[in-house]
C-alpha positions, 0 to 999 in steps of 0.5 A: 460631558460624562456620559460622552467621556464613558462612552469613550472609555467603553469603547476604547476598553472594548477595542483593546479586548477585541485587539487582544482578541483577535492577537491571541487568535494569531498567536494561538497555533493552527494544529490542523495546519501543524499536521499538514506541515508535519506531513509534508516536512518531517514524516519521512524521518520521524514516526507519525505516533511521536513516541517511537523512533524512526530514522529519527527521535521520538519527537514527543515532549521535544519542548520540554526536553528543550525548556532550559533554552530560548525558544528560538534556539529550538526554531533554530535546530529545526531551521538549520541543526547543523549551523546550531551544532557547528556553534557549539550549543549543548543541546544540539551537541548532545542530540547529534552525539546520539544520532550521528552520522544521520543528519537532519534535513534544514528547513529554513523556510519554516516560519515562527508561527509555522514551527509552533504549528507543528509543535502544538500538533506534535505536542497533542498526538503525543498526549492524545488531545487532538481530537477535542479541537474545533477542527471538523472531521472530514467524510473523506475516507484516509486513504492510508487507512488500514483495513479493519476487516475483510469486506464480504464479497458475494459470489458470482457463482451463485448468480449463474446457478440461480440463473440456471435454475430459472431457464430451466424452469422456464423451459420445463413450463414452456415444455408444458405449454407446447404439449397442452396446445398441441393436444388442444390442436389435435382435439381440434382437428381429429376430435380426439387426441391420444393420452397427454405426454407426462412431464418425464416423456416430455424432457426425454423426448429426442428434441429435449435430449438433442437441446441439451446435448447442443447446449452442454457442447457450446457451454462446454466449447465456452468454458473450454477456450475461456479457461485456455485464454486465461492459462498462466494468468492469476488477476486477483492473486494475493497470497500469504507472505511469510513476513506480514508487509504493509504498502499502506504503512510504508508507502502511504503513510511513510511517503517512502518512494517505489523506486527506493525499495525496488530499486532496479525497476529503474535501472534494469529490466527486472524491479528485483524484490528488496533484499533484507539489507534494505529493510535495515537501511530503516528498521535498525532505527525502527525495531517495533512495528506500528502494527504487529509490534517485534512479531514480523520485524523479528523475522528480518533481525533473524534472517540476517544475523541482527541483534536488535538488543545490541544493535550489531550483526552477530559474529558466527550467526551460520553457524549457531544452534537454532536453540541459541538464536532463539534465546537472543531473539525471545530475549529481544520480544521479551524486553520489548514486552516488559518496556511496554506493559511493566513486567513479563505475565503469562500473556508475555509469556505465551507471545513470546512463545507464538512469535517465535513459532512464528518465525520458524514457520517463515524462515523455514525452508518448506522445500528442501525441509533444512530447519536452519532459519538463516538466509534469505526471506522466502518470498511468493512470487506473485507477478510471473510472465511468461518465459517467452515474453520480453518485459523491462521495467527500465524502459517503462519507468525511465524511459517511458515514465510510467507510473508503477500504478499503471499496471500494479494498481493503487499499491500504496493502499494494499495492505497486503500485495495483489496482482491488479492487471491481466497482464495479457498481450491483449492488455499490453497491446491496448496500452501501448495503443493508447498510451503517448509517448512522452517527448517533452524533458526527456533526452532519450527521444531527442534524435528518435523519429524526427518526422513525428517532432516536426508533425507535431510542430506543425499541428499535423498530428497532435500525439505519438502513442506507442504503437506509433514507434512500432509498440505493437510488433511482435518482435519487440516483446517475443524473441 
């Protein structure tokens, strides 16, 4: 009867345990999972480092900042920041007096046990201990990752002289061997033969010399319409910036939408290049770059006015000496500096020298040779059709919803912008061959070419590409 009793009380011991075990698996946040919901919920306003401001705070240490309230009041903020405001709690007052007029998006479908997630994740980025947990790295390469190097590209060159090389080896050799048997046929036929050719009497013979000539035409010819064909074009062509701008930063790791900086793309026949203004509609909030910290941002801040240590436009800024802007913006670097490294070394020192140089170099217009760094950024052109071409970007993005990717490439992983496509009339052409017309939610086709909606009802054709609707004629893309 004892032993049964023990038994008993073992096992209930050992069920309590397992209980516990498996309650403080649940209760324990999933940091995998936080990442994912940080990624998808507040990413777009919030840097991913947690210790930099972005649109909005630095969210590093946000538990502590808020450990003299009940948790929930945090769960609360996050849910719905301005009900919390609205009821008068200090915390969320003294957070909105700092950041207002910028309102932080509700998320009222966030669970409990979700907001801990993102919490925990949030919590162990900022103190660099992510990486101890159990979860498992995937082989996947990021997507979003910067380049570390540039990749060693061979030569196709190479392959066409090395190809060269062997013909013309070949050819020497069989020159050879058709003056050794045509000497063995005469001995054959006469029992003697005059004195063998010499290799040099056998490549300047008139059917040697007739062959090369043949040959340099037609590989002449080729390379002449090849290179005609591909006048104006420049697939491939990536030049240098005078600002250092990321796609991989801005539109793959901050998710930011193409449509937001190249706004006319949807609207007007040209995407237009953002003008300085939108940049700052951002980097007024974020004012030290991920990568090259104050070094490209301080280009923009100069090119408009910006005083990024006041966080005004500065008053009179056309008409202030080169020497003047510079000691706001040397003052600038130079306290970012010592913020970061605790006082201004002779590394400081000669950063703030090359940043500076580097923003004359940028702003400095080459053509007209005016020294004054105000104005517009000076940016290389990079896609440029030509004049005769007709091209909206409207009606491919709005009307056509074609993804920008189509005919720019992955650009969200381009750390620095290329052309991707031909852009030939050759390509135009095949695309609008193959690409169908997009009938379903969208109002601009409603009333066009009712035969092709009732031909699809009706199973007789199953697609409507855009040659179909008179893609291919000529007067559609030249005036």
């Amino acid at each position: 009867m004892i032993y049964k009793r023990l038994a008993g009380s073992y096992l209930l011991i050992l069920f309590a345990t397992l209980l516990s075990i498996s309650t403080f698996a649940q209760d324990a946040p999933d940091i995998e999972s936080g990442k994912t919901l940080f990624k998808n919920n507040c990413a777009s306003c919030h840097n991913k480092n947690m210790k930099d401001k972005l649109t909005g705070p630095a969210l590093g240490g946000v538990q502590e900042r808020w450990s003299g309230y009940p948790e929930a009041d945090l769960h609360s903020w996050i849910r719905n920041s301005q009900a919390l405001i609205a009821a008068g709690h200090p915390r969320a007052t003294e957070l909105w007096n700092e950041w207002k007029p910028t309102v932080m998006n509700n998320f009222p479908n966030l669970t409990d046990a979700e907001i801990n997630n993102i919490l925990a994740y949030i919590d162990c980025t900022y103190k660099g201990t992510c990486g101890g947990g159990p979860v498992v790295a995937s082989n996947e390469p990021d997507p979003c990752a910067l380049p570390t190097g540039l990749e060693e590209k061979g030569s196709s060159n190479l392959v066409y002289v090395f190809l060269f090389a062997v013909l013309a080896l070949l050819a020497v050799i069989l020159a050879r061997i058709i003056s050794n048997l045509s000497y063995m046929s005469e001995m054959k036929e006469k029992g003697e033969a005059g004195e063998r050719k010499t290799l040099a009497e056998l490549l300047t013979s008139r059917g040697v010399i007739s062959f090369v000539i043949f040959a340099i035409i037609v590989v002449g010819g080729y390379f002449t319409v090849h290179n005609a064909i591909n006048l104006g074009r420049q697939q491939g062509y990536q030049p240098e910036q005078p600002i250092k701008f990321s796609h991989i930063i801005h539109a793959c790791q901050n998710q930011i939408d193409c449509n937001y900086c190249h706004d006319g793309a949807r609207r007007s026949k040209h995407s237009v290049i953002p003008a300085a203004n939108t940049c700052m509609n951002c980097h007024k909030a974020i004012k030290v770059g991920s990568r090259d910290g104050t070094a490209e941002l301080t280009k923009i801040y100069a090119s408009i006015g910006f005083d990024p240590s006041t966080d005004k436009y500065i008053e009179n800024y056309d008409n202030m000496s080169q020497e003047d802007i510079k000691k706001i913006y040397t003052k600038w670097i130079a306290d970012t500096y010592i913020a970061d490294k605790g006082s201004l070394d002779a590394d400081g020192e000669a950063l703030i020298e090359n940043q500076w140089n580097g923003i004359v170099k940028a702003l400095t217009n080459k053509e007209s040779g005016d020294e004054k760094i105000q104005g517009p950024i000076e940016w290389v052109r990079i896609h440029n059709l030509p004049d005769h071409v007709y091209f909206n970007h409207a009606q491919h993005v709005t009307v056509g919803k074609v993804a920008c990717q189509t005919c720019h490439g992955k650009v969200e992983q381009m750390d620095v912008m290329k052309q991707y496509a031909p852009l030939s009339m050759g390509w135009c052409i095949n695309c609008h061959r193959k690409t169908e017309v997009k009938f379903a939610d969208n109002q601009y086709y409603d009333n066009y070419y009712e035969m092709y909606h009732d031909e699809i009802k009706n199973n007789k054709r199953d697609k409507v590409t855009v040659e179909d609707i008179g893609g291919t004629e000529c007067q559609k893309c030249h005036y």
